[in-house]
C-alpha positions as CSV (number, residue, x, y, z in Angstrom):
1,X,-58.2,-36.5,66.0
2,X,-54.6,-35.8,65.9
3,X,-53.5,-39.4,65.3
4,X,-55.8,-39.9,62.9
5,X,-54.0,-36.4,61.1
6,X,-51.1,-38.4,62.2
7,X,-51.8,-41.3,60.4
8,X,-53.1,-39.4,57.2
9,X,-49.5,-37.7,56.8
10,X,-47.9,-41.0,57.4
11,X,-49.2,-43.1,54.9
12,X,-48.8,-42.0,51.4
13,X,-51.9,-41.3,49.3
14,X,-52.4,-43.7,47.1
15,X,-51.7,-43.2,43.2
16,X,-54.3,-42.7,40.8
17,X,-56.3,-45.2,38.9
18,X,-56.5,-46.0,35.1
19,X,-60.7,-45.1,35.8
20,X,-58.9,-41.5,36.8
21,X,-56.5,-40.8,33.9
22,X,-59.0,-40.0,31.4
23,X,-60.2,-36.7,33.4
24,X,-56.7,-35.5,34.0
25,X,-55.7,-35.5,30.5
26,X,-58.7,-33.7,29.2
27,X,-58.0,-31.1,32.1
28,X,-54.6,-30.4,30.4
29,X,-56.3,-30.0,27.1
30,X,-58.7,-27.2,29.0
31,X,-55.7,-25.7,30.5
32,X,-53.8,-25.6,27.1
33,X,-57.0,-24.1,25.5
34,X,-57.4,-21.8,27.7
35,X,-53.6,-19.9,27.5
36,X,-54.1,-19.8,24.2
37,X,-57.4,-18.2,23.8
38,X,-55.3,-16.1,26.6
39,X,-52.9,-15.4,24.3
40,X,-54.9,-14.3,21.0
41,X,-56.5,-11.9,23.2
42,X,-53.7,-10.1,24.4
43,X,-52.3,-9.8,21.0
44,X,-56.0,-8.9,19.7
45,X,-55.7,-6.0,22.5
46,X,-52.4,-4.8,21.4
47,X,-53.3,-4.4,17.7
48,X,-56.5,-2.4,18.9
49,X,-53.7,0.0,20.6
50,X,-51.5,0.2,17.4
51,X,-52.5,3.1,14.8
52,X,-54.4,2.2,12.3
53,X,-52.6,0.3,9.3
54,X,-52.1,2.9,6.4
55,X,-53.4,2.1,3.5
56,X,-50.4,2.9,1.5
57,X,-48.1,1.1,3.1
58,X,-48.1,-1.9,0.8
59,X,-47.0,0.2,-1.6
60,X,-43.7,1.4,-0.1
61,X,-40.5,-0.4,-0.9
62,X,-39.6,-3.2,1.2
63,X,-35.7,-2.8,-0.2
64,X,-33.4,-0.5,-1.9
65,X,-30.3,-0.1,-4.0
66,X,-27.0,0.1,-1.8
67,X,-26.3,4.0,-1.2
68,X,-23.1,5.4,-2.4
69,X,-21.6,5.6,0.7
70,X,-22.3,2.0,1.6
71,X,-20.5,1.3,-1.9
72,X,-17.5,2.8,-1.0
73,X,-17.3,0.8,2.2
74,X,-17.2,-2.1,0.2
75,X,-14.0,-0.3,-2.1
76,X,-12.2,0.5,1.2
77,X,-12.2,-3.2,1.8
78,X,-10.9,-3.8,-1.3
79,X,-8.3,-1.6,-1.0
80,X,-7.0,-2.8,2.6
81,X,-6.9,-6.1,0.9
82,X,-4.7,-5.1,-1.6
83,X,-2.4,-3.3,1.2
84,X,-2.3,-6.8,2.8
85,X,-1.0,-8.7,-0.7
86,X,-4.3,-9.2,-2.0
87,X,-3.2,-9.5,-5.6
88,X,-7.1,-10.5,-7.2
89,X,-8.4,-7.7,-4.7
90,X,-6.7,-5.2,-7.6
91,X,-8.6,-7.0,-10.1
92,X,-11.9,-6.6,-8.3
93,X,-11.7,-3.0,-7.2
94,X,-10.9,-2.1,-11.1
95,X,-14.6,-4.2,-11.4
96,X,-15.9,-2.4,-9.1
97,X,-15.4,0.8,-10.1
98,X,-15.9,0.0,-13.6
99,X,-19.8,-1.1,-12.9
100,X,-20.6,1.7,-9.5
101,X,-19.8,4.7,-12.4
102,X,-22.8,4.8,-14.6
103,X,-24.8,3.7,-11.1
104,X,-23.7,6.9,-10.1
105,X,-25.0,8.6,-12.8
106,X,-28.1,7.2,-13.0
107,X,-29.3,8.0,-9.1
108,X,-31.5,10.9,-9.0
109,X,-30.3,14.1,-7.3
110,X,-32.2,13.9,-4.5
111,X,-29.7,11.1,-3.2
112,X,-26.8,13.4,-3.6
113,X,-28.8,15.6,-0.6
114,X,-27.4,13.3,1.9
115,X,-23.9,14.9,2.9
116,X,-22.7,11.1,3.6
117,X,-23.7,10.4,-0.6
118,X,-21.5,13.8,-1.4
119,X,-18.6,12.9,1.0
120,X,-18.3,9.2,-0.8
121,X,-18.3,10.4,-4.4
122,X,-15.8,12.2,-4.0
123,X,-14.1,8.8,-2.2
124,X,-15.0,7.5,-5.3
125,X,-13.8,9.3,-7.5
126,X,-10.5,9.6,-6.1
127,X,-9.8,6.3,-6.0
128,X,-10.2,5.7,-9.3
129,X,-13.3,6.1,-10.1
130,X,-14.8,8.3,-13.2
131,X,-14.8,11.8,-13.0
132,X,-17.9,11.9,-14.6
133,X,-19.3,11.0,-11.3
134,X,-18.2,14.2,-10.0
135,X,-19.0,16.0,-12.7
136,X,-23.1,15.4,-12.6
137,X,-23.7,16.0,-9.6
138,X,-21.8,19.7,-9.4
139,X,-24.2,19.8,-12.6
140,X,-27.4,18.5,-11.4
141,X,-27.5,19.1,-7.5
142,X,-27.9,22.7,-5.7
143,X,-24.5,22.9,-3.3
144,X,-24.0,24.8,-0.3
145,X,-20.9,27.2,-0.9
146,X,-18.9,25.0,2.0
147,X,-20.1,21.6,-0.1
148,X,-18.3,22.7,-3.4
149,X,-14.4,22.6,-2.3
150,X,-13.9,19.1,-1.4
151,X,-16.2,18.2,-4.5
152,X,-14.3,20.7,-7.5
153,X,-11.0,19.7,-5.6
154,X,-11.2,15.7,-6.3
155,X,-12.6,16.5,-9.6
156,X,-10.1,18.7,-10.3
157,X,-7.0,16.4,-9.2
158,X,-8.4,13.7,-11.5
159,X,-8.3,16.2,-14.3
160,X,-5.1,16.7,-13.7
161,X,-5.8,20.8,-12.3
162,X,-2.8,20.5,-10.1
163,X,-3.0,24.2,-8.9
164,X,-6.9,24.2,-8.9
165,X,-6.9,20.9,-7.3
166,X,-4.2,22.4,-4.4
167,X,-6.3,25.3,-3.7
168,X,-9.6,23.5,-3.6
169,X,-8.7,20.6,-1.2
170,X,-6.4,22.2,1.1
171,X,-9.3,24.5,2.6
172,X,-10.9,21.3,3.1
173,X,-12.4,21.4,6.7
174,X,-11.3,17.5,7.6
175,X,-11.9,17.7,11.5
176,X,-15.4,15.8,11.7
177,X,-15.3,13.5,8.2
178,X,-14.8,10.3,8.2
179,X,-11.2,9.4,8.7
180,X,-11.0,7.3,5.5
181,X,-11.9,10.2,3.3
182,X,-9.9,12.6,5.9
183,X,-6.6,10.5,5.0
184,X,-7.3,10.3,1.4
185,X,-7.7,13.9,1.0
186,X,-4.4,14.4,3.0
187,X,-2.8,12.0,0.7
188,X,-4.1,14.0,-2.9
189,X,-2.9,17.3,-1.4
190,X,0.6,15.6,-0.2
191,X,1.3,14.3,-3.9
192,X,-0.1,17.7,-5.0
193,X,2.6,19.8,-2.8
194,X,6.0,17.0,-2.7
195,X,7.7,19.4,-5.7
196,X,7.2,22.9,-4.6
197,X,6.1,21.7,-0.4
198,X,8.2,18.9,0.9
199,X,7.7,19.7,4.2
200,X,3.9,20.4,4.6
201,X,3.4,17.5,2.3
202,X,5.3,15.4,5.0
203,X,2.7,16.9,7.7
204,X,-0.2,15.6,5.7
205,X,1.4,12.4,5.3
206,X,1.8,11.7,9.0
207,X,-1.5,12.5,9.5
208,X,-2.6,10.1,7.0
209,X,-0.5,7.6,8.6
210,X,-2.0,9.0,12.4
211,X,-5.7,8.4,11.1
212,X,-5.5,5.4,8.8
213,X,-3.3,2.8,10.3
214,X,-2.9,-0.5,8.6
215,X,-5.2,0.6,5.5
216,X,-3.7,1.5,1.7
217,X,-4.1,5.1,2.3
218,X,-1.1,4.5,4.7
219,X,0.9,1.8,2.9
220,X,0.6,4.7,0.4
221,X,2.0,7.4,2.6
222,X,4.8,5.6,4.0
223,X,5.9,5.0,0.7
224,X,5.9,8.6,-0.5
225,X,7.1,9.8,2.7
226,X,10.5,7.6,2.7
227,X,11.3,10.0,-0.4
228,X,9.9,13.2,0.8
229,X,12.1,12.3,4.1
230,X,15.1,12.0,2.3
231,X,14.6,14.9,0.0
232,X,14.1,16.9,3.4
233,X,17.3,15.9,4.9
234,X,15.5,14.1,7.6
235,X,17.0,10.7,7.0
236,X,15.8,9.4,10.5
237,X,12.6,10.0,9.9
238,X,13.5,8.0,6.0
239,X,14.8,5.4,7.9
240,X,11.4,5.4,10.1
241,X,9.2,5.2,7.3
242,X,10.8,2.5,5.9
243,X,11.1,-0.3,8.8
244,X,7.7,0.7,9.5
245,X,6.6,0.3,5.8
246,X,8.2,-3.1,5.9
247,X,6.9,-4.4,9.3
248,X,3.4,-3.5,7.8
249,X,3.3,-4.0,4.3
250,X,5.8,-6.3,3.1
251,X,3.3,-8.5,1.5
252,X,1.4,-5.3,-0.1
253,X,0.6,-5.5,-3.9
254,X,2.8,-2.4,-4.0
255,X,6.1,-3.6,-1.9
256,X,8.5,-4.2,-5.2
257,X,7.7,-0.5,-5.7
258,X,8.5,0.1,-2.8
259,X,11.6,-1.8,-2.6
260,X,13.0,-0.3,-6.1
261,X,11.9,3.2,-4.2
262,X,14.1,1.7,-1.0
263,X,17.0,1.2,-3.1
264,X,17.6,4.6,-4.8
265,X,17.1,6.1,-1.8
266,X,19.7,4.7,-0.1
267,X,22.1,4.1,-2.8
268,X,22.6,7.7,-3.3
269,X,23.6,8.3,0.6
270,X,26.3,10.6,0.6
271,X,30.3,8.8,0.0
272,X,32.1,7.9,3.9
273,X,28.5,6.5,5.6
274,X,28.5,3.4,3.4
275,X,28.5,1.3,6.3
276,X,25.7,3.1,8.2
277,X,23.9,2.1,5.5
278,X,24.5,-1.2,4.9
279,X,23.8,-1.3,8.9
280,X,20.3,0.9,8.5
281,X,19.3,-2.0,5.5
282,X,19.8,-4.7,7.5
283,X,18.0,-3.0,10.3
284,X,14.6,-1.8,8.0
285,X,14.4,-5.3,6.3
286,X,15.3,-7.4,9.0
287,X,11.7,-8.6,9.0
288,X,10.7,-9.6,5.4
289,X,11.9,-12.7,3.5
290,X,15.6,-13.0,3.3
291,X,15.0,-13.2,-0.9
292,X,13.5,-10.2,-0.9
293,X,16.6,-8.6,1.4
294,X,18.4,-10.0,-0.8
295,X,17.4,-8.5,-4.2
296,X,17.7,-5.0,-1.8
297,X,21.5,-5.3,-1.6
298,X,21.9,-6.0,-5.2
299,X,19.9,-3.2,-6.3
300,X,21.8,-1.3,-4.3
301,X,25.0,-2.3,-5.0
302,X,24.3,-1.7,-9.1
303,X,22.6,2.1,-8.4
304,X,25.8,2.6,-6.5
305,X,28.3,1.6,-9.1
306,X,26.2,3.6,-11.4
307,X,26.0,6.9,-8.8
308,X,30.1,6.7,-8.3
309,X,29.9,4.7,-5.0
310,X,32.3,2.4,-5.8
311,X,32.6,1.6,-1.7
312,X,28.9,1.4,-1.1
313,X,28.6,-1.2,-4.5
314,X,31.1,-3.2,-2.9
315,X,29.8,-3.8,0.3
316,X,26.3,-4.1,-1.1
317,X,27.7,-6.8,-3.5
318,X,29.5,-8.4,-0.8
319,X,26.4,-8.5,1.6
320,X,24.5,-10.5,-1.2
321,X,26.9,-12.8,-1.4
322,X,26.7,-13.9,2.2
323,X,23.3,-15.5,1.5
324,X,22.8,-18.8,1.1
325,X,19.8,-18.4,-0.5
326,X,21.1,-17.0,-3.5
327,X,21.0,-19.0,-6.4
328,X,23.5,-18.9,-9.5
329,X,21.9,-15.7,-11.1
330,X,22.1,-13.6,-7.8
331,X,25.5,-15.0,-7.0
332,X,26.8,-14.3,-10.7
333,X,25.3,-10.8,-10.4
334,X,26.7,-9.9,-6.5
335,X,30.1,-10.7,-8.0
336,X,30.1,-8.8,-11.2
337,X,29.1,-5.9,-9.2
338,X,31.5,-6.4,-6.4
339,X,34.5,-6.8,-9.2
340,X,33.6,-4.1,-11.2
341,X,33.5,-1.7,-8.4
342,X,36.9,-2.4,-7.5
343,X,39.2,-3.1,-11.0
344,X,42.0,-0.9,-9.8
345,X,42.3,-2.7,-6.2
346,X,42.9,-6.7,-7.1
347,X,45.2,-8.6,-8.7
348,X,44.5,-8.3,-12.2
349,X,44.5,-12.1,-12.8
350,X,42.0,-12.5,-10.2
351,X,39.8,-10.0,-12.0
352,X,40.4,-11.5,-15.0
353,X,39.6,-14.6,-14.2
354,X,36.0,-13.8,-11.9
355,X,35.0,-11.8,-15.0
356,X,35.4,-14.7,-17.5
357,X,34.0,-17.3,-15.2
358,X,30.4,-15.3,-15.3
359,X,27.8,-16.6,-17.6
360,X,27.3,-13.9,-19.6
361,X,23.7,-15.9,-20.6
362,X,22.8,-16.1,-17.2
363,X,22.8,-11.8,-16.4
364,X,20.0,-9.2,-17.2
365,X,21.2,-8.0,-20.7
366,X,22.2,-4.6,-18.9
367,X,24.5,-6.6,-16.9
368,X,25.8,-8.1,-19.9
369,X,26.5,-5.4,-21.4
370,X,28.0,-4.4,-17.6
371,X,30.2,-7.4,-17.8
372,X,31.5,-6.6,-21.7
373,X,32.6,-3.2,-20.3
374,X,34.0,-4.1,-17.2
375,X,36.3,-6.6,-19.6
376,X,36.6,-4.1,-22.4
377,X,38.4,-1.4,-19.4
378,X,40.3,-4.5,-18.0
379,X,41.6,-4.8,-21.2
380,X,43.1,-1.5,-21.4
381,X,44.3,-1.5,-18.3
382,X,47.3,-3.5,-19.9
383,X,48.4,-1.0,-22.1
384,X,50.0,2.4,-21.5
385,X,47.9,5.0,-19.8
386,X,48.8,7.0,-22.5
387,X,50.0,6.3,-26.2
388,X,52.5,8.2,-27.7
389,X,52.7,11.1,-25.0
390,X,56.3,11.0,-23.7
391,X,57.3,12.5,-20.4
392,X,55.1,15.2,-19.4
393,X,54.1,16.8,-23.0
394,X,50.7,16.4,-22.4
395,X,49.9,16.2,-18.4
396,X,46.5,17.4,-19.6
397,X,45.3,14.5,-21.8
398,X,47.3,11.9,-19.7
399,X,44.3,12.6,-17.0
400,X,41.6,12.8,-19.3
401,X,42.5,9.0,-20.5
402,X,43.1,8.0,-17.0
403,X,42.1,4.4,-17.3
404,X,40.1,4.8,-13.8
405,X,38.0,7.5,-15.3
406,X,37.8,5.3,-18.5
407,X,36.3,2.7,-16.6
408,X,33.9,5.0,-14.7
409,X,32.6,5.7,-18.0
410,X,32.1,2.7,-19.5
411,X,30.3,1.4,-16.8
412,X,28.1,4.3,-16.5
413,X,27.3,4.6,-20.4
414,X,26.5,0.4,-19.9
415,X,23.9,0.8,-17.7
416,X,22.4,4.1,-17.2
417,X,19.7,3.9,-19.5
418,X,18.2,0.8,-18.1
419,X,18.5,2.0,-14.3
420,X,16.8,5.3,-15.8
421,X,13.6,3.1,-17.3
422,X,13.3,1.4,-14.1
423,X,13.5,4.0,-11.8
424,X,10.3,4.6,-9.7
């Protein structure tokens, strides 16, 4: 008996026959039948232990309008976009806005019960869109007394209620909103208190930049606070504010702003740090396009021939010139500012000579009218300080017609009107 068992595990049993096949594929077909019959029963047995299908559920919406708060998610994304040199994104939010406002209106109040609805209105609002918005739903909608502040506030600010506005939105209670509407509150109030509050406004515009980083709302407060900074006497923290606003937002829709901003600020540095200066510009801009660092020094260099700074205009001028990538406009320009800030110190030939050899076609007209001056006081230069006085009759006048504070003037009186309509 064991070899035959032997024998039957050594020899292989043998495969099936075509007469066979038949039967096994019609087994398969059982077996297939079978798991699903399997299957329509279970899922027969698990509707049975589902409740009962209502009746009016057909009639419930399968979809629904985007809420307001979902709305301004989509503006908030906008906006960063902008921050990041977006220019169409500008464009697009104005849409935006523009088609969201009577959608506000219209929603019924009951959406306005959802704080999350509240909280983004006001967003809204702020950020440009109609006050309107703000307006029907303090009409239409029954407030808690801890709901109205932050909703009167914003719709006061838009109004243009500074005080009301102030007083509304600073009792604010920001510690458990979302940090996007936290940092644009911060940022109203900020704007709201830089005249009369310099310092608490700087406090609400680090928190805007602690809570917002790398969004519009921030762009926004670094550009304010370089000027708040600097009003404060806390030119570190200016000189902060701006590397970091240019290591971040260079490319931002906003940056020439910012740059013309850049360049009052630090052209009006006191007289005797004019090379800390020219060393804290290179340092800020070091990391944006050498055209745009550029156009820095010569905006400095004219608002500090225009301030007095003869030194600072110099070396601004003469930092300009030291690019390469200057073409004949800029070059034209760095040396009419870099002459005229220093008539009394060269060789009046030289002078002379620079000042004719600039294409008086190829300046701003303010500069022409910078060059004509700056020729006009060479002019007198050549001729006696003082006609007709003799000796020391008149010691008085002889100092009032100094031609250095002749030339002061004349270059002042050329172009302070068009430094004051482009002043930020």
């Amino acid at each position: 008996m064991i070899a035959a068992a032997s024998a039957a595990v050594a020899e292989p049993t043998a495969p099936p026959t075509a007469v066979v096949q038949p039967d096994a594929e019609a087994a398969a077909t059982r077996v297939r039948a079978a798991g699903e019959a399997a299957k329509s029963a279970e899922i027969a047995v698990a509707a049975q232990d589902e409740e009962p299908a209502d009746p009016e559920a057909s009639k419930w919406p399968r979809e629904r309008a985007p809420m307001p708060y979902e709305i301004v998610r989509s503006l908030q994304f906008l906006q960063d976009q902008v921050a990041r040199g977006n220019g169409p994104a500008i464009r697009v939010q104005s849409m935006l806005l523009r088609r969201y406002g009577p959608t506000f209106l219209g929603l019924k109040p009951e959406t306005w019960e959802d704080p999350r609805n509240r909280r983004a209105a006001a967003l809204f609002v702020l950020s440009g869109g109609p006050p309107s918005v703000l307006r029907g739903i303090l009409a239409r909608v029954t407030l808690a007394p801890e709901d109205r502040p932050l909703l009167e506030g914003a719709l006061a600010y838009v109004e243009n209620r500074s005080a009301d506005a102030e007083k509304k939105l600073s009792v604010v209670d920001l510690t458990h909103v979302e940090s996007g509407l936290a940092a644009q509150v911060n940022l109203a109030v900020a704007q709201l208190q830089q005249a009369d509050k310099p310092a608490e406004a700087l406090r609400r515009l680090s928190q805007v930049m602690l809570i917002a980083p790398g969004t519009l709302l921030e762009e926004a407060a670094l550009r304010m606070g370089v000027l708040l900074a600097e009003q404060t006497g806390d030119q570190e923290a200016a000189n902060r504010y701006a590397r970091q606003y240019f290591d971040r937002f260079s490319a931002s829709a906003y940056a020439g702003n910012f740059r013309a901003r850049f360049a009052a600020v630090y052209a009006a540095r006191p007289a005797g740090t004019e090379d800390a200066v020219i060393a804290t510009i290179a340092d800020a801009t070091a990391t944006i396009p050498r055209l745009e660092q550029l156009g820095i020094y010569l905006a400095v260099g004219r608002r500090a021939l225009v301030a007095g700074n003869l030194t600072l205009a110099n070396k601004a001028a003469a930092k300009a010139l030291t690019y390469d990538e200057a073409g004949e406009s800029e070059r034209q320009r760095a040396l009419l500012y870099e002459v005229a800030s220093t008539l009394t110190e060269r060789d009046f030939a030289e002078v002379k000579a620079t000042l004719e050899a600039i294409d008086p076609d190829a300046l701003h007209p303010a500069d022409r009218e910078l060059r004509n001056a700056a020729m006009d006081v060479l002019s007198e230069m050549r001729k006696p300080m003082v006609a007709g006085i003799v000796g020391a009759e008149a010691p008085q006048e002889a100092a009032t017609l100094s031609p250095i504070l002749a030339r002061g003037a004349a270059i002042l009186d050329a172009v302070r009107d068009d430094l004051k309509k482009a002043a930020p």
